[in-house]
VOPAGU-2260 file (C-alpha; in pm, 1 decimal, decimal comma):
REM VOPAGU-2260
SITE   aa  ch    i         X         Y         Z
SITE  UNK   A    0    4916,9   -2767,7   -3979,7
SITE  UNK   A    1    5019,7   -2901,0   -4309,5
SITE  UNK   A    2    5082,5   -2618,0   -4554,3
SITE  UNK   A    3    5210,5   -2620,3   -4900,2
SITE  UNK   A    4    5358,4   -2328,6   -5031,2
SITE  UNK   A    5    5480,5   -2222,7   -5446,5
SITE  UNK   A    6    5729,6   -2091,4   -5576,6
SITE  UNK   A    7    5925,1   -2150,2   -5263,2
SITE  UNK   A    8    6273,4   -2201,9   -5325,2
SITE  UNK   A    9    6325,9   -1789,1   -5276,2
SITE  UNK   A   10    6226,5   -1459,6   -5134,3
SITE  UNK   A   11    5837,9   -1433,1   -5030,3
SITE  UNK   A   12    5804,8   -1848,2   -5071,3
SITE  UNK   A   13    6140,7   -1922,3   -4874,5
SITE  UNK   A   14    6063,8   -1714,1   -4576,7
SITE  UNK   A   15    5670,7   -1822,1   -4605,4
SITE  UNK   A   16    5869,8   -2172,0   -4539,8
SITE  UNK   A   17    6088,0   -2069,1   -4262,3
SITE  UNK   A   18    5810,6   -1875,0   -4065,4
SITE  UNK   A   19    5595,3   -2204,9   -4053,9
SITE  UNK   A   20    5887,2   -2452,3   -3955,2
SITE  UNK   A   21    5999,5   -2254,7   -3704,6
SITE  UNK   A   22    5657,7   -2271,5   -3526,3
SITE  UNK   A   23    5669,9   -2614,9   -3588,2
SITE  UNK   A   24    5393,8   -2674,9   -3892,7
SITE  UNK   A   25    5451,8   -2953,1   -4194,2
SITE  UNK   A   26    5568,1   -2728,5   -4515,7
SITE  UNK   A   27    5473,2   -2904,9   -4816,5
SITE  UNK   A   28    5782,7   -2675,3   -5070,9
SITE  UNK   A   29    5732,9   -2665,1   -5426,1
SITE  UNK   A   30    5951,2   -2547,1   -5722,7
SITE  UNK   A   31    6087,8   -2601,9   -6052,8
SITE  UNK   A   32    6436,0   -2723,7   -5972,0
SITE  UNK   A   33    6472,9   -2853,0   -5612,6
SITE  UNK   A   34    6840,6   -2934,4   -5687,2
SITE  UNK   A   35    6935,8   -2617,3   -5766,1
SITE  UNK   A   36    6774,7   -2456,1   -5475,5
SITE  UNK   A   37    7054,0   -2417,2   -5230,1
SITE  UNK   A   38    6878,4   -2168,0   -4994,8
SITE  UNK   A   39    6550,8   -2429,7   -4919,2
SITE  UNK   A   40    6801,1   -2722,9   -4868,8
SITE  UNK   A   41    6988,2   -2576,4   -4618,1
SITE  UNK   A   42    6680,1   -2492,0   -4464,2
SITE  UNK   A   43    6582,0   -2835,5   -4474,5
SITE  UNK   A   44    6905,3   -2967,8   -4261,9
SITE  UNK   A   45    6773,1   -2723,5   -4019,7
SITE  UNK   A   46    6410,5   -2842,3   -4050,4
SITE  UNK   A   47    6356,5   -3216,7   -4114,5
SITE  UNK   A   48    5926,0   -3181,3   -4138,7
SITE  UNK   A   49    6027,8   -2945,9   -4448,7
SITE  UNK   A   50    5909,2   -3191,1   -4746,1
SITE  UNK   A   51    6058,0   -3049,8   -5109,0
SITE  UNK   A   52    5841,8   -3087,7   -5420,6
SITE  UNK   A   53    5907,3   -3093,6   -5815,7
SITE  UNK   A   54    5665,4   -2925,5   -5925,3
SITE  UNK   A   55    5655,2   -2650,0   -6244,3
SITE  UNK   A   56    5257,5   -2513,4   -6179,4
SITE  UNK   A   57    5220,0   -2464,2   -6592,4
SITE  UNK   A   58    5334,8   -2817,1   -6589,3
SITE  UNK   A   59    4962,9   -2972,7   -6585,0
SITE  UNK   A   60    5125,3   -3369,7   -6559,8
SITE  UNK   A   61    5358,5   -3232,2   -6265,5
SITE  UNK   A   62    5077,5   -3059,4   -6045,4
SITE  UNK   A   63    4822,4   -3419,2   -6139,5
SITE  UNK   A   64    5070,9   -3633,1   -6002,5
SITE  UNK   A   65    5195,6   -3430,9   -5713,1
SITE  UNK   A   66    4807,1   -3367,7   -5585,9
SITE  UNK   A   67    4735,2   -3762,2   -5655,7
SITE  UNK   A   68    5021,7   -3807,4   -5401,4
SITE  UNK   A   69    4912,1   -3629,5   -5111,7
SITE  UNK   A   70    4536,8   -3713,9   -5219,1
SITE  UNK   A   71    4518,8   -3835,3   -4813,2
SITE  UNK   A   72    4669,7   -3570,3   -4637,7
SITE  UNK   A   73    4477,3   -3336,5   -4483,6
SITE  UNK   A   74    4588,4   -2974,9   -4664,8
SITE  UNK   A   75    4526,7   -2696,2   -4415,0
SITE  UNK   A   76    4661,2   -2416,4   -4614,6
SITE  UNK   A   77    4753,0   -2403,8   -5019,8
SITE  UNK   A   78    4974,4   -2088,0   -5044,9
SITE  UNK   A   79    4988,2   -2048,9   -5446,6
SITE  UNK   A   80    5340,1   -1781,4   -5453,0
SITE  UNK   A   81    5489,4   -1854,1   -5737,7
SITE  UNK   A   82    5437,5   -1564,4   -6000,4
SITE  UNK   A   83    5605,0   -1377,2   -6301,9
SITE  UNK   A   84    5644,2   -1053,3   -6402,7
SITE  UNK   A   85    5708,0   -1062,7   -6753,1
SITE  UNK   A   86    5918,2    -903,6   -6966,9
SITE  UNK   A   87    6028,5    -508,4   -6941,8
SITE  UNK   A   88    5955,9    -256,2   -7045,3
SITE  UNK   A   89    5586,5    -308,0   -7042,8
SITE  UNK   A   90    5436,5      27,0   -7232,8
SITE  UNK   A   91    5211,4     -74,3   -7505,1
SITE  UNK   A   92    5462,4     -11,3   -7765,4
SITE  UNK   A   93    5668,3    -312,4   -7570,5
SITE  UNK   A   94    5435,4    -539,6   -7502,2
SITE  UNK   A   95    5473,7    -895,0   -7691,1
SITE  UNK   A   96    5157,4   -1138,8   -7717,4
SITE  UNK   A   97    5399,8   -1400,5   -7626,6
SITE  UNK   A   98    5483,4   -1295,4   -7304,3
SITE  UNK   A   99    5176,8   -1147,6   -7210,2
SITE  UNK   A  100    5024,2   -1497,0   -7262,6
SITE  UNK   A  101    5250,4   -1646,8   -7052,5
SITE  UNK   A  102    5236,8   -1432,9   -6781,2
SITE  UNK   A  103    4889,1   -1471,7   -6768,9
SITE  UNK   A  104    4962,7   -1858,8   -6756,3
SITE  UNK   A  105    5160,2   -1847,7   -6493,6
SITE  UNK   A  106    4981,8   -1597,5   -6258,3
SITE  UNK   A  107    4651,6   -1638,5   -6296,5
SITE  UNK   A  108    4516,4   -1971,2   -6502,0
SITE  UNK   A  109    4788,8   -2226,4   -6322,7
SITE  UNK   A  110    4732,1   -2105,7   -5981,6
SITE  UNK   A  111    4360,5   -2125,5   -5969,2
SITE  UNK   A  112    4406,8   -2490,5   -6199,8
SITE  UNK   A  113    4658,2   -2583,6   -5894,0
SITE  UNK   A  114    4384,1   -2531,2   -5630,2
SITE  UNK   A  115    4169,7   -2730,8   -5816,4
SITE  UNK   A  116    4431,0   -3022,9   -5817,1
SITE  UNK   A  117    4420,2   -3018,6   -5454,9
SITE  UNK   A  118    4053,0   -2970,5   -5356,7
SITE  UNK   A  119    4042,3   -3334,7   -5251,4
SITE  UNK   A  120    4360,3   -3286,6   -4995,1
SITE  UNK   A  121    4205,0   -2970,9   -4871,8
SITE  UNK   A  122    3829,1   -3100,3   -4844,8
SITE  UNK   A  123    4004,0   -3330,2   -4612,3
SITE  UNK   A  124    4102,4   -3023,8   -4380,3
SITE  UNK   A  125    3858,1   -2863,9   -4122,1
SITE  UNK   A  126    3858,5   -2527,9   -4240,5
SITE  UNK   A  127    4094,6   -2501,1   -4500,7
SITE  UNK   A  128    4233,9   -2177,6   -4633,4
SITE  UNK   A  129    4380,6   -2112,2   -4985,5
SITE  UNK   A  130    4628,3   -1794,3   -4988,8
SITE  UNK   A  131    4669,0   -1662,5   -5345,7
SITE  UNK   A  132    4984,7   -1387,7   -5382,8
SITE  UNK   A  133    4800,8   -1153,8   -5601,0
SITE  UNK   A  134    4919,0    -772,2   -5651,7
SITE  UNK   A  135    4812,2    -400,7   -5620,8
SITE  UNK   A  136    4900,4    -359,3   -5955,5
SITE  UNK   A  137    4625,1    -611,0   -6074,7
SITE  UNK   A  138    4355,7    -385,0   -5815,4
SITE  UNK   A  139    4155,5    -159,0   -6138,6
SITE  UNK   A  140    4016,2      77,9   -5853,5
SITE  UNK   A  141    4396,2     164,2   -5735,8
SITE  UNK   A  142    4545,1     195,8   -6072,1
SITE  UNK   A  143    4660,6     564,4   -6134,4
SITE  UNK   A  144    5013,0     500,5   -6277,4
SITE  UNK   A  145    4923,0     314,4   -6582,3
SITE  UNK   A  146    5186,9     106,6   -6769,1
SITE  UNK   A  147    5290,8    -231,6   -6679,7
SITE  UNK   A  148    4999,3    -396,1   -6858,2
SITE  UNK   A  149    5100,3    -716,3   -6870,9
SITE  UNK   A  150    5136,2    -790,5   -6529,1
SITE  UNK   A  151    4825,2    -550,5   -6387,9
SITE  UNK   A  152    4593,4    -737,7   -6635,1
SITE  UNK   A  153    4779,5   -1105,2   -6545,3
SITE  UNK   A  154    4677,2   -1007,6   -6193,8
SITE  UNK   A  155    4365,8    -862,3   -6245,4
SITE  UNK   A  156    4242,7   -1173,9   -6337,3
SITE  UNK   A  157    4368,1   -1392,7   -6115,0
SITE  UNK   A  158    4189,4   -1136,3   -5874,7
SITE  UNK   A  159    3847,3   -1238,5   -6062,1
SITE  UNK   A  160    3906,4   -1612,2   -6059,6
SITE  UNK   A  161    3946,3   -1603,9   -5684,7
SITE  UNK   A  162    3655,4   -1405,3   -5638,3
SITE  UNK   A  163    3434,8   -1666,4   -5779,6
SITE  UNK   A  164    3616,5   -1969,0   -5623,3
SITE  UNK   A  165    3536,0   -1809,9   -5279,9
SITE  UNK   A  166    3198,3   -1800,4   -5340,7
SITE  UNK   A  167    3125,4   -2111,6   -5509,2
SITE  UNK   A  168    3315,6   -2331,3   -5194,1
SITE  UNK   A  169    3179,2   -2114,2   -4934,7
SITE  UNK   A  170    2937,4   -2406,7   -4868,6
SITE  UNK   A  171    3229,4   -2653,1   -4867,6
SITE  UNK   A  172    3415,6   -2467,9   -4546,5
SITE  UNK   A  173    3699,9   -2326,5   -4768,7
SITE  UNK   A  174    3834,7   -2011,8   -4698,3
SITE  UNK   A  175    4035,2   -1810,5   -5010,6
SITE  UNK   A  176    4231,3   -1438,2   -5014,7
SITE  UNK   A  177    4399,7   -1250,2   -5234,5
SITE  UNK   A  178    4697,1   -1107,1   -5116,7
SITE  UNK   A  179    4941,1    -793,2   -5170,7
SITE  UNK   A  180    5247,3    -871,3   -4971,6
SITE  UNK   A  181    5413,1    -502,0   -5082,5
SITE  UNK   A  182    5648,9    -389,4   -5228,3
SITE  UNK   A  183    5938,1    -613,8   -5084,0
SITE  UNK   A  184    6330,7    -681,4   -5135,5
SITE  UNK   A  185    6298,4    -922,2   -5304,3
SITE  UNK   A  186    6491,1   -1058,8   -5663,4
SITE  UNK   A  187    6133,7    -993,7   -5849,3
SITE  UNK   A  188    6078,4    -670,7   -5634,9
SITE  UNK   A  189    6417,6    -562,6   -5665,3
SITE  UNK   A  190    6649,5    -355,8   -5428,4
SITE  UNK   A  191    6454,5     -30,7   -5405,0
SITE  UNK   A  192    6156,4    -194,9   -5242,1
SITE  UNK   A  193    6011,3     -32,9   -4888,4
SITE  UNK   A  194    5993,6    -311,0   -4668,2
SITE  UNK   A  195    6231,9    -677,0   -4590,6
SITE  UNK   A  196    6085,3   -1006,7   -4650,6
SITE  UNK   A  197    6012,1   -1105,1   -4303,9
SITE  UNK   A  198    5765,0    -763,4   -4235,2
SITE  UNK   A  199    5600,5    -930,1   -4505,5
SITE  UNK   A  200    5544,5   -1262,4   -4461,7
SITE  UNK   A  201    5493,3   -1202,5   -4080,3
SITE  UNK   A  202    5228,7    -991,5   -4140,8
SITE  UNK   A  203    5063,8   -1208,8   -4395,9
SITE  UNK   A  204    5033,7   -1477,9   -4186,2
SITE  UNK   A  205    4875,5   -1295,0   -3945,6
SITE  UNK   A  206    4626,5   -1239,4   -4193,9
SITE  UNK   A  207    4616,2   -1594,4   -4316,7
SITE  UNK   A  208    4548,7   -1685,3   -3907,9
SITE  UNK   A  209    4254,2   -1452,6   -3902,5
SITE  UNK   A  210    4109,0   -1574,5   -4192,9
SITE  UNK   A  211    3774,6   -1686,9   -4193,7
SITE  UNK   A  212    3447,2   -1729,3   -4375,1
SITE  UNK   A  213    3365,9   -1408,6   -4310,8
SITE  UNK   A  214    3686,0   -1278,2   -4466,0
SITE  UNK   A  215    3672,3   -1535,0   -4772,1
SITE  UNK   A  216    3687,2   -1349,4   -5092,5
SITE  UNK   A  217    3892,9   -1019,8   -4973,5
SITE  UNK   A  218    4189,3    -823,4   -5110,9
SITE  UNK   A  219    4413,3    -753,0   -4821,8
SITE  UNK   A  220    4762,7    -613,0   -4803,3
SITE  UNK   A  221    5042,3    -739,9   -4562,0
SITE  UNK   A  222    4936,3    -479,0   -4301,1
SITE  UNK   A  223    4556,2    -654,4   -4258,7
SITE  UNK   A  224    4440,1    -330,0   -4500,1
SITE  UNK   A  225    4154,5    -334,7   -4765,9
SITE  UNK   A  226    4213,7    -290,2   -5162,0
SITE  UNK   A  227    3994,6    -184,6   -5370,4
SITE  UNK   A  228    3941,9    -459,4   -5664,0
C-alpha cells in the first residue's frame, strides 16, 4: 500500500511510520522540518521505501505542490496526524482568540483542506481510506470535565467536517474515520498517559484494516470502541 502519514517526524506519526515499513508498505512522511527530524531519518537508513516530505499542512503552497507531485500515485491511505493543542491553561479566563484560531487551523480546517489536495491521488486507489486523528475531548456527548475549550471545540469540528466528507464521497469508494488513539506517552500527551505508543498505533491500524464503507463516517477509539459525537 502507499500511505502517507502527518505530522510524522514523532510519537503517534513516527510509530504510524514504523508499523507500515516493517510490514513492508510505501510511507509517504510528512513534516515541517525533515532536517531536524533525527528519529524518522534513522528510520529511513533502516527503511529505504520510507519517502520524507516538506510539508507544513497550514502552509496552503506546501500541501498544492506536494499533492501536484504525487498527482499519479495511487494513495491507499491519507493518515492526517499532525495536531496542536494550544496553549495552557485553557479555562475561559485563559483562553486567547489568537491561539484558539490557530488551533482550530491546524486541527480541523488544514486537515480536511489536505484531503482535498489529494482526492486526485486517492481517487486513483481502489478503496481508499482517509484516517483523521481526532480526540475524545472534541466528542460533545462524552464531555463531563469541561475546560480545555480550545482544543475540545478545535476537535469538535474537525469531527463535523469529517462527518460530511464521508458522506458526500461515499459514492466515490472513499472510506473516512475519526480516530481517538488515547491517552498515550507521548510529548503532546505527556508522561502520565495510560498506554505506550505502539498499543496505540497497533490497534489503530487494526481499525484502519477493517475499515470499510460500512464503517465510513465513525468515531472509534484505538481499542475498535464507539464514541459518542
Amino acid at each position: 500500500m502507499n500511505i502517507l502519514i502527518t505530522g510524522a517526524n514523532r510519537g503517534l506519526g513516527l510509530e504510524f511510520c514504523r508499523q507500515y515499513l516493517t510490514q513492508g508498505d510505501r510511507v509517504i512522511a510528512c513534516c515541517r522540518a525533515p532536517g531536524q527530524a533525527t528519529q524518522l531519518l534513522a528510520l529511513q537508513k533502516q527503511f529505504p521505501a520510507l519517502v520524507i516530505e516538506q510539508l507544513d499542512i497550514v502552509n496552503e503552497s506546501e500541501v498544492q505542490q506536494l499533492s501536484e507531485k504525487y498527482h499519479d500515485l495511487a494513495l491507499d491511505c491519507l493518515i492526517n496526524n499532525a495536531g496542536y493543542y494550544g496553549q495552557t491553561p485553557q479555562s475561559l479566563e485563559n483562553c486567547e482568540q489568537q491561539d484558539w484560531l490557530n488551533t482550530v487551523q491546524v486541527n480541523a480546517i488544514a486537515p480536511i483542506l489536505l484531503t482535498r489536495a489529494f482526492l486526485p491521488s486517492l481517487k486513483k486507489a481502489t478503496s481508499a481510506k482517509v484516517a483523521f486523528f481526532t480526540s475524545k475531548m472534541g466528542s460533545i456527548g462524552d464531555n463531563g470535565s469541561g475546560r480545555s475549550y480550545i482544543y475540545r471545540s478545535s476537535k469538535a469540528a474537525l469531527n463535523a467536517a469529517i462527518k460530511s466528507l464521508a458522506i458526500d464521497y461515499a459514492d466515490e469508494g472513499l472510506s473516512v474515520i475519526a480516530l481517538h488513539p488515547g491517552w498515550v506517552r507521548t510529548d503532546m500527551g505527556g508522561p502520565n498517559g495510560l498506554i505506550e505508543p505502539e498499543e496505540s498505533i497497533t490497534g489503530l491500524r487494526s481499525v484502519i484494516a477493517e475499515l470499510d464503507s460500512n464503517s465510513s463516517g465513525s468515531f472509534k477509539d484505538y481499542q475498535g470502541k464507539s464514541i459518542a459525537w
